[in-house]
C-alpha positions as semicolon CSV with decimal commas, in nm:
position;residue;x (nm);y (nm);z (nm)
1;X;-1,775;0,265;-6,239
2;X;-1,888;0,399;-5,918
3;X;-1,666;0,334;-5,631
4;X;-1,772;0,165;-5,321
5;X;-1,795;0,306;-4,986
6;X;-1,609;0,169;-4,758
7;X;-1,762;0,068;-4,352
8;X;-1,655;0,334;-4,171
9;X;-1,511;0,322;-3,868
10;X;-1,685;0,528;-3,635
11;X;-1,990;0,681;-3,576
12;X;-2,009;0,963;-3,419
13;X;-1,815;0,842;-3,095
14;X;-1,902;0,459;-3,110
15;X;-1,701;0,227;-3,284
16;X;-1,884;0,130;-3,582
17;X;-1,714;-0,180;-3,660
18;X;-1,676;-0,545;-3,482
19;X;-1,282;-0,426;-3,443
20;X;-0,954;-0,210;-3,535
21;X;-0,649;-0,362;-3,503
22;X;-0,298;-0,299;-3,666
23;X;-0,167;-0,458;-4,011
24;X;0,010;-0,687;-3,803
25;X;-0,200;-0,802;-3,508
26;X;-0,177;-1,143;-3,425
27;X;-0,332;-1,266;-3,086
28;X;-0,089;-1,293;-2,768
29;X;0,187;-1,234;-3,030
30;X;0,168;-0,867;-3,247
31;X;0,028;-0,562;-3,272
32;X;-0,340;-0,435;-3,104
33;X;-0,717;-0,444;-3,137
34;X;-0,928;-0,236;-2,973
35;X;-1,327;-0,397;-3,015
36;X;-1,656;-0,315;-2,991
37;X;-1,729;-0,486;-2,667
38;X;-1,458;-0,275;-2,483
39;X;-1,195;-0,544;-2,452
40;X;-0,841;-0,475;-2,605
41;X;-0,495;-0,662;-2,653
42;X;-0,194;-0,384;-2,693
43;X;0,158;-0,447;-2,695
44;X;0,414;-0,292;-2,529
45;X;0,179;-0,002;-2,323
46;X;0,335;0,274;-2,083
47;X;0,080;0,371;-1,881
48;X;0,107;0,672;-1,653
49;X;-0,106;0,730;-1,355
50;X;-0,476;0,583;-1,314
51;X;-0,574;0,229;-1,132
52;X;-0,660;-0,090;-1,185
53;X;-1,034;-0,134;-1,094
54;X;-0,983;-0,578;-1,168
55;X;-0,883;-0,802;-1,330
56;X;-0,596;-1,073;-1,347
57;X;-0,236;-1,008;-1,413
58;X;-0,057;-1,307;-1,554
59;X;0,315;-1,302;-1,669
60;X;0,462;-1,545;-1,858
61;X;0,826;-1,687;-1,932
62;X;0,862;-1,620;-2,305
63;X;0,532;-1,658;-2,514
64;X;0,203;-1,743;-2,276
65;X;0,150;-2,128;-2,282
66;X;0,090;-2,425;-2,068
67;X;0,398;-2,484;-1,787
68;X;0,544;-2,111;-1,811
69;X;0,324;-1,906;-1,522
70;X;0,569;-1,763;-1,369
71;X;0,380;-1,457;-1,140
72;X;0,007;-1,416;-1,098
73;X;-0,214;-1,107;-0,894
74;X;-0,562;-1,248;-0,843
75;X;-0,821;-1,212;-0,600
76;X;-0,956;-1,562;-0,704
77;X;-0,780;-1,873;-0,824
78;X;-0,857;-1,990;-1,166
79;X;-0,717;-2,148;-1,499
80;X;-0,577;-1,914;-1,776
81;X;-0,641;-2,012;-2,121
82;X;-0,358;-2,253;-2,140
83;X;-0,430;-2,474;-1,842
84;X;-0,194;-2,309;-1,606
85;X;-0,365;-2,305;-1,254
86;X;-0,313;-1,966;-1,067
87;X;-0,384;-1,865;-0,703
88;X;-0,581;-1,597;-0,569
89;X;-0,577;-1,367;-0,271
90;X;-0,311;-1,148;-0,384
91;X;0,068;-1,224;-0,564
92;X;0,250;-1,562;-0,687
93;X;0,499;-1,671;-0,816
94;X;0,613;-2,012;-0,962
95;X;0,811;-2,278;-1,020
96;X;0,775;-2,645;-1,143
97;X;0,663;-2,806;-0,852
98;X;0,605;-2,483;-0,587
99;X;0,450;-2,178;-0,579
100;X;0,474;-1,892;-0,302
101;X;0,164;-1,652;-0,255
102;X;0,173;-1,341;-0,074
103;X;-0,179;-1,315;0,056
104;X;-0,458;-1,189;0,312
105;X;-0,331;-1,123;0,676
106;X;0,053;-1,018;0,540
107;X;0,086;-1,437;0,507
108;X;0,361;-1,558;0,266
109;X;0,239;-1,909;0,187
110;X;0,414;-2,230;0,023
111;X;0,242;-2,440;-0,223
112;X;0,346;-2,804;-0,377
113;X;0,209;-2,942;-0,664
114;X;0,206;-2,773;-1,064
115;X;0,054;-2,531;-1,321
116;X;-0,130;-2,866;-1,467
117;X;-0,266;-2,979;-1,118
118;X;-0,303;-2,753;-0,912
119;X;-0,167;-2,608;-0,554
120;X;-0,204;-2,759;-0,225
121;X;-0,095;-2,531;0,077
122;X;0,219;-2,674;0,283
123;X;0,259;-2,656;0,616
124;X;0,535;-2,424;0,581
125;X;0,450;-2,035;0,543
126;X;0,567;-1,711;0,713
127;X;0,310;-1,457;0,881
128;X;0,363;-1,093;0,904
129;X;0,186;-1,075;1,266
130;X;0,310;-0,716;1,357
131;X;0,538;-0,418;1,254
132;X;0,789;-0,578;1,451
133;X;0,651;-0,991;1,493
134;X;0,686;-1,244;1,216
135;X;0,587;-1,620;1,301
136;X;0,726;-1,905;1,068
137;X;0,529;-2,222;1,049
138;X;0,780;-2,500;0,942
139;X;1,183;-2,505;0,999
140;X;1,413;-2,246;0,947
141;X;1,710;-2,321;0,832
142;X;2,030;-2,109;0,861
143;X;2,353;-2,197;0,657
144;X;2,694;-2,118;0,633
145;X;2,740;-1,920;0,959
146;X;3,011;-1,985;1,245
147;X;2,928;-1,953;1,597
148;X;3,151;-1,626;1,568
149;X;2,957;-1,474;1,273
150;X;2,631;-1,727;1,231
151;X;2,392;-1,647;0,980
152;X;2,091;-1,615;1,173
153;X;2,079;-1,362;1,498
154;X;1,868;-1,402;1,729
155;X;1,751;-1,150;1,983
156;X;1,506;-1,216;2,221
157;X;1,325;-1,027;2,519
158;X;1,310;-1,149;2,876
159;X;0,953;-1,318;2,911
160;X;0,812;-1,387;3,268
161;X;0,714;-1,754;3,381
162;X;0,392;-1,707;3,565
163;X;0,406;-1,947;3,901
164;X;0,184;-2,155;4,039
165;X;0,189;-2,346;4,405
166;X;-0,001;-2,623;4,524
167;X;-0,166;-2,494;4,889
168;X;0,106;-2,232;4,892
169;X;0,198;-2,006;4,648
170;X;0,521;-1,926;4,543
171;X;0,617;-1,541;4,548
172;X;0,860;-1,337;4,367
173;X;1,151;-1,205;4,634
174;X;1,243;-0,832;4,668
175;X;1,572;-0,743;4,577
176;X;1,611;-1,030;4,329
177;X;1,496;-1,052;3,937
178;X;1,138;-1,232;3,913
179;X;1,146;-1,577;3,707
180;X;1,189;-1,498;3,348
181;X;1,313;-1,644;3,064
182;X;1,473;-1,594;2,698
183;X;1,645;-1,710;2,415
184;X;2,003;-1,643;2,306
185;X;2,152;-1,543;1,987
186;X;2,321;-1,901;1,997
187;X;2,044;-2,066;2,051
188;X;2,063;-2,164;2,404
189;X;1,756;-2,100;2,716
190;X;1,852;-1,805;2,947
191;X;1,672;-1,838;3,269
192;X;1,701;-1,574;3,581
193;X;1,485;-1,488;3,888
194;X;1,419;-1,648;4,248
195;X;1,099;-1,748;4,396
196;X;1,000;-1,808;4,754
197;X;0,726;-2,123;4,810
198;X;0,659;-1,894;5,149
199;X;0,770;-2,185;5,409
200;X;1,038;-2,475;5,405
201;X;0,973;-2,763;5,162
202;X;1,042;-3,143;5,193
203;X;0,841;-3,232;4,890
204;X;0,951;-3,107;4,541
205;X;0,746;-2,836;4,411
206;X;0,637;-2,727;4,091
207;X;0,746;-2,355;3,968
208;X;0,498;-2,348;3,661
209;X;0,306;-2,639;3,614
210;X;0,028;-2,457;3,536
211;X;0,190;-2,225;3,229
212;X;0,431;-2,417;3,107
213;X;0,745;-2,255;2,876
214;X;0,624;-2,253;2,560
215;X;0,731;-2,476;2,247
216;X;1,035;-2,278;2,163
217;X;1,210;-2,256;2,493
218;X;1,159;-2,621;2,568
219;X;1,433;-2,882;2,642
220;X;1,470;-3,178;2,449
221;X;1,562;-3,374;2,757
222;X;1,543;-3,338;3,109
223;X;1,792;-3,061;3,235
224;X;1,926;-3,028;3,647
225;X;2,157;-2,748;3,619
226;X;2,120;-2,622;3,990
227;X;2,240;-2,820;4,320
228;X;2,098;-2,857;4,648
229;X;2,205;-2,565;4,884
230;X;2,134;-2,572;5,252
231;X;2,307;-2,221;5,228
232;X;1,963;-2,020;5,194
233;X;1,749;-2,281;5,160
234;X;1,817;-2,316;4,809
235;X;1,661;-2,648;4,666
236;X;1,786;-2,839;4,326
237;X;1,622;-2,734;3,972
238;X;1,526;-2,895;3,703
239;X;1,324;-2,807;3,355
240;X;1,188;-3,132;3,175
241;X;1,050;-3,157;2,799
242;X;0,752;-3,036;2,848
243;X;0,895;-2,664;2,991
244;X;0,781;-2,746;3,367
245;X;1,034;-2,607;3,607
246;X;1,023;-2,806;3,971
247;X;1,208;-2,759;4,278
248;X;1,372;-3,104;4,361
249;X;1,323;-3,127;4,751
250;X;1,292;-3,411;5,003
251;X;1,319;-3,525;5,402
252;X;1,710;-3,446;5,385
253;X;1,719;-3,155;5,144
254;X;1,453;-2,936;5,225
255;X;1,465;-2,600;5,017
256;X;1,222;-2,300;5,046
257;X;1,388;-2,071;4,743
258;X;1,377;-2,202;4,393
259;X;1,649;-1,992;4,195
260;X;1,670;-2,071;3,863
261;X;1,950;-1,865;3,725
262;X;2,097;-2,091;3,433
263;X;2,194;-2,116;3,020
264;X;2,082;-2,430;2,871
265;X;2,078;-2,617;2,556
266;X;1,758;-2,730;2,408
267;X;1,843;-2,979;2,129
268;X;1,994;-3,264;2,343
């Protein structure tokens, strides 16, 4: 009795069957397969050199299933074959109820929600704006530290208040540092700098009303950390909560010179 032939497996360079695989391929758990359409399943692959043209990488904690995502790259968000929901627009990782995506524009962004529902974007993320600029949307929270070794330093570089006048204008003064402010590594508002409103005042004048400090540098409350000085015409200060510096003047205390050199606390 004649024996019979078996399929072969190629022909010529083409893969003649539907499939090869291994004695012991079993899908997402064994072995490989290598079919006709081009698409493959190996285990444990080195690969040396080349790229990765697309695609989706999905890793999973222990064997792939629903609830164990754990790090995604995609360029598009989508479902994998178990339900989990993953992001796009770069790298993620997960957890049970968060995820964190590193995506377009250097932007490390916070998710709530799950691998069964779906991500919504928080408010909180952390943007990459420059080599040497990251802004953080949301609180930052530093722990642990002592005012002698805290765990967050701060360092900060002098920024200018641009003045305004109402009529007048006020003027830097030669021989003195021009308004400018800064943070500290404690926390506190640094300001420096004198400005001349150009004639003697007996109303209270405005140093910035027009630029205001920004968000950051801003009081919680009212601050008046400089007296009344008839010594140089010198008037009283004071920065409210919305980062408006004024020269306090009236009929008895007129003041020409708004000097503003002080270290305040913001969060009372």
């Amino acid at each position: 009795m004649a024996l019979k032939a078996e399929q072969p497996i190629l022909a010529g360079t083409n893969l003649a069957r539907a499939a090869m695989q291994s004695p012991n391929f079993v899908t997402e758990v064994s072995g490989w397969i290598v079919r006709q359409d081009g698409s493959a399943e190996f285990n444990n692959v080195v690969i040396r050199g080349g790229e990765v043209i697309g695609g989706v990488t999905l890793e999973y904690s222990g064997t792939p299933a629903a609830g164990n995502l754990i790090y995604s790259v995609a360029a598009f968000s989508g479902t994998d074959a178990y339900g989990n929901h993953y992001l796009g627009g770069g790298s993620a990782w997960y957890g049970s109820t968060w995820a964190v995506a590193l995506q377009s524009v250097a932007t490390l962004q916070y998710y709530s929600g799950s691998l069964a529902a779906g991500w919504t974007p928080a408010a909180a993320a952390v943007a990459f704006a420059s080599a040497k600029q990251v802004e953080i949307t949301g609180a930052l929270i530093a722990t642990t530290g002592t005012a002698a070794n805290p765990t967050l330093i701060m360092t900060d570089t002098w920024q200018p208040i641009t003045l305004d006048g109402s009529g007048l204008t006020w003027t830097t003064v030669s021989g003195y540092a021009a308004p400018s402010y800064r943070l500290l590594p404690d926390g506190n508002l640094q300001l420096t700098g004198l400005a001349d409103w150009g004639s003697t005042a007996t109303t209270s004048k405005a140093l910035n009303s027009s630029n205001p400090l920004v968000a950051p540098y801003v009081p919680a409350t009212t601050k008046f950390f400089r007296s009344y000085s008839n010594v140089g015409q010198r008037g009283s200060v004071q920065i409210d909560d919305t980062g408006v510096i004024t020269m306090e003047c009236n009929a008895t205390s007129a003041g020409r010179y708004c000097e503003i050199d002080a270290i305040l606390p913001l969060g009372v």
